[in-house]
C-alpha positions in Angstrom: 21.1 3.4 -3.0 18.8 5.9 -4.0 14.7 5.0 -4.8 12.9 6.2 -7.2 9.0 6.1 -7.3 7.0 6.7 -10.7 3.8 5.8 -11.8 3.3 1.8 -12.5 2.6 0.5 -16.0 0.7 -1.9 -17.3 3.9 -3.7 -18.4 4.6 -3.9 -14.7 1.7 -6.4 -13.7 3.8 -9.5 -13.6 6.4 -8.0 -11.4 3.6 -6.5 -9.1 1.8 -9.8 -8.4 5.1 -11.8 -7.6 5.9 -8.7 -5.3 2.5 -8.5 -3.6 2.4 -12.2 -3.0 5.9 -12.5 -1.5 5.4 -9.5 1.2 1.7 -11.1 2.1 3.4 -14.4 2.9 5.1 -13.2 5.3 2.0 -12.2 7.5 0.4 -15.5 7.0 2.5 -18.2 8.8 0.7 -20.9 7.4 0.4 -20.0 4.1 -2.0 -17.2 1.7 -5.9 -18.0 2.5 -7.7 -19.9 0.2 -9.4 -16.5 -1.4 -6.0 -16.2 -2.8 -6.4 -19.7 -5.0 -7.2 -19.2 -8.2 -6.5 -15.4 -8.4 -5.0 -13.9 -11.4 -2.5 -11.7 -9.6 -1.1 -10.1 -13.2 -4.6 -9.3 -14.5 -5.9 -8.0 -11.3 -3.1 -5.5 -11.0 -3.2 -4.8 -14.7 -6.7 -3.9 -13.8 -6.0 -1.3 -10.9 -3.2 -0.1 -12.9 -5.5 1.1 -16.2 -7.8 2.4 -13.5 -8.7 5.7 -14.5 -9.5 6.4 -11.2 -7.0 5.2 -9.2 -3.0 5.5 -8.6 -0.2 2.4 -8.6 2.8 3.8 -7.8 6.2 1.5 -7.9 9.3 1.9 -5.7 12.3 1.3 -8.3 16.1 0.6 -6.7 18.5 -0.3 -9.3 15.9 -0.7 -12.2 13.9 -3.7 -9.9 10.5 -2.9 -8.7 10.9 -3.2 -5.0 7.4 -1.4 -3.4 4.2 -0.8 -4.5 1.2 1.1 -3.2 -2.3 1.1 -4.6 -5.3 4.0 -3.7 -7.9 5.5 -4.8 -11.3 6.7 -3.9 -13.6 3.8 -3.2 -17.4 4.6 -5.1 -19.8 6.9 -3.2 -16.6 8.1 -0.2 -16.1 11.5 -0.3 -13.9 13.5 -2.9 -11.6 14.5 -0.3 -10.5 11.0 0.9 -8.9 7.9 -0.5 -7.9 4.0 0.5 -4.9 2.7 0.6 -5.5 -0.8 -1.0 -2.1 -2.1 -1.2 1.1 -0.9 0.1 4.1 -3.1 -0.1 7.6 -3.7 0.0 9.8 -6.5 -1.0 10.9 -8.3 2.0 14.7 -7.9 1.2 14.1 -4.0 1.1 12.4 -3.5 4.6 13.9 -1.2 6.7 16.0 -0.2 4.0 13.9 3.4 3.1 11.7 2.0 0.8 8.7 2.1 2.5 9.2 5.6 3.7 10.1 7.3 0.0 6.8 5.0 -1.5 4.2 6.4 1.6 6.2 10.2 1.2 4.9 10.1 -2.6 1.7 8.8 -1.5 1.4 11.7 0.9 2.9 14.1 -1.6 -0.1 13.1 -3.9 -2.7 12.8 -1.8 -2.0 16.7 -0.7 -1.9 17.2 -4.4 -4.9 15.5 -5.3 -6.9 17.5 -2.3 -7.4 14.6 -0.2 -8.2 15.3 3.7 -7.9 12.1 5.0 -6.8 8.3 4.0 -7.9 5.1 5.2 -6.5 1.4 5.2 -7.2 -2.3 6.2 -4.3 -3.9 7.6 -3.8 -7.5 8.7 -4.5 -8.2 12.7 -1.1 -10.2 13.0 0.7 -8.2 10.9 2.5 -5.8 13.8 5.3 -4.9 11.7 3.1 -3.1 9.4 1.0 -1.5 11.7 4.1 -0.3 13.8 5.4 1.1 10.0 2.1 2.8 9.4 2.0 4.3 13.1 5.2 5.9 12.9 4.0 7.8 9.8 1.1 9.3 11.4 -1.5 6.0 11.0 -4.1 5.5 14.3 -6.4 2.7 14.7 -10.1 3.3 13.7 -13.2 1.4 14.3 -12.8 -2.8 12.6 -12.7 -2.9 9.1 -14.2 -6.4 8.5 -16.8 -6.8 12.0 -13.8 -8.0 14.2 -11.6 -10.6 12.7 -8.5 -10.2 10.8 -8.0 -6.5 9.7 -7.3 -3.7 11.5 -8.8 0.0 10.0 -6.2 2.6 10.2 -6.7 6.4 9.5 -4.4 9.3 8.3 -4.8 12.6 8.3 -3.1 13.7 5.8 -2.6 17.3 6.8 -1.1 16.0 9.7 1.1 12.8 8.1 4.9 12.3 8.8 7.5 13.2 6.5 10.1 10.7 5.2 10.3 9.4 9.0 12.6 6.2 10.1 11.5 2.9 9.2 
């Protein structure tokens, strides 16, 4: 079953939010933290979406959204780097390729776009993820929130994995 990845659109909100809060649940055992009350996932990824600039790319299997990855260059970083905000697959997908094609493109536009290096923030408890990431060329960096739950990861993208297993 082949993947395609293409730009996100604004129509695509909705589907976005349900995705990103199903593949976060399953990282937090006893439910989303309370930050995530009152959120208004469909406007909030509308927002990064019309981001001028920023980049939400969607994995598509079958004509259903089924990935999703978020980045762009947080204000006053360096041109030649970029955070990876959100990356995630539908549970029902993992291991499945998904993952792989979505962080390929990411790559593939990142070399595009000149970057030298990415960054993210991922979840403490969350091995299977970090496990994903290290097998396409992610190493641990120094704590991305003063040592509670997220881990900073770095890529260099030079250096970054092809399609690898996932």
């Amino acid at each position: 079953m082949p993947t395609v990845i293409r730009t996100a659109l604004p129509a695509d909100a909705p589907v976005l939010a349900a995705l990103h809060a199903r593949a976060r649940a399953t990282y937090y055992p006893e439910g989303l933290p309370d930050e995530s009350a009152g959120v208004d996932g469909p406007a909030m990824w509308r927002g990064a979406v019309e981001r001028r600039d920023g980049h939400v790319l969607c994995a598509v299997r079958e004509g259903r959204v089924v990935g999703l990855a978020s980045f762009r260059t947080p204000d006053g970083d360096a041109a030649d780097t970029v955070r990876l905000f959100q990356f995630h697959v539908e549970p029902a997908h993992w291991r499945a390729g998904v993952g792989a094609a979505l962080h390929a493109a990411c790559v593939e536009q990142w070399r595009a776009d000149g970057i030298r290096e990415a960054c993210l923030d991922v979840h403490r408890e969350n091995r299977r993820a970090q496990s994903f990431y290290a097998r396409h060329g992610w190493r641990p960096a120094e704590r991305a929130d003063g040592g509670g739950t997220h881990l900073r990861m770095r890529l260099a993208v030079s250096d970054a994995a092809g399609e690898a297993g996932e």
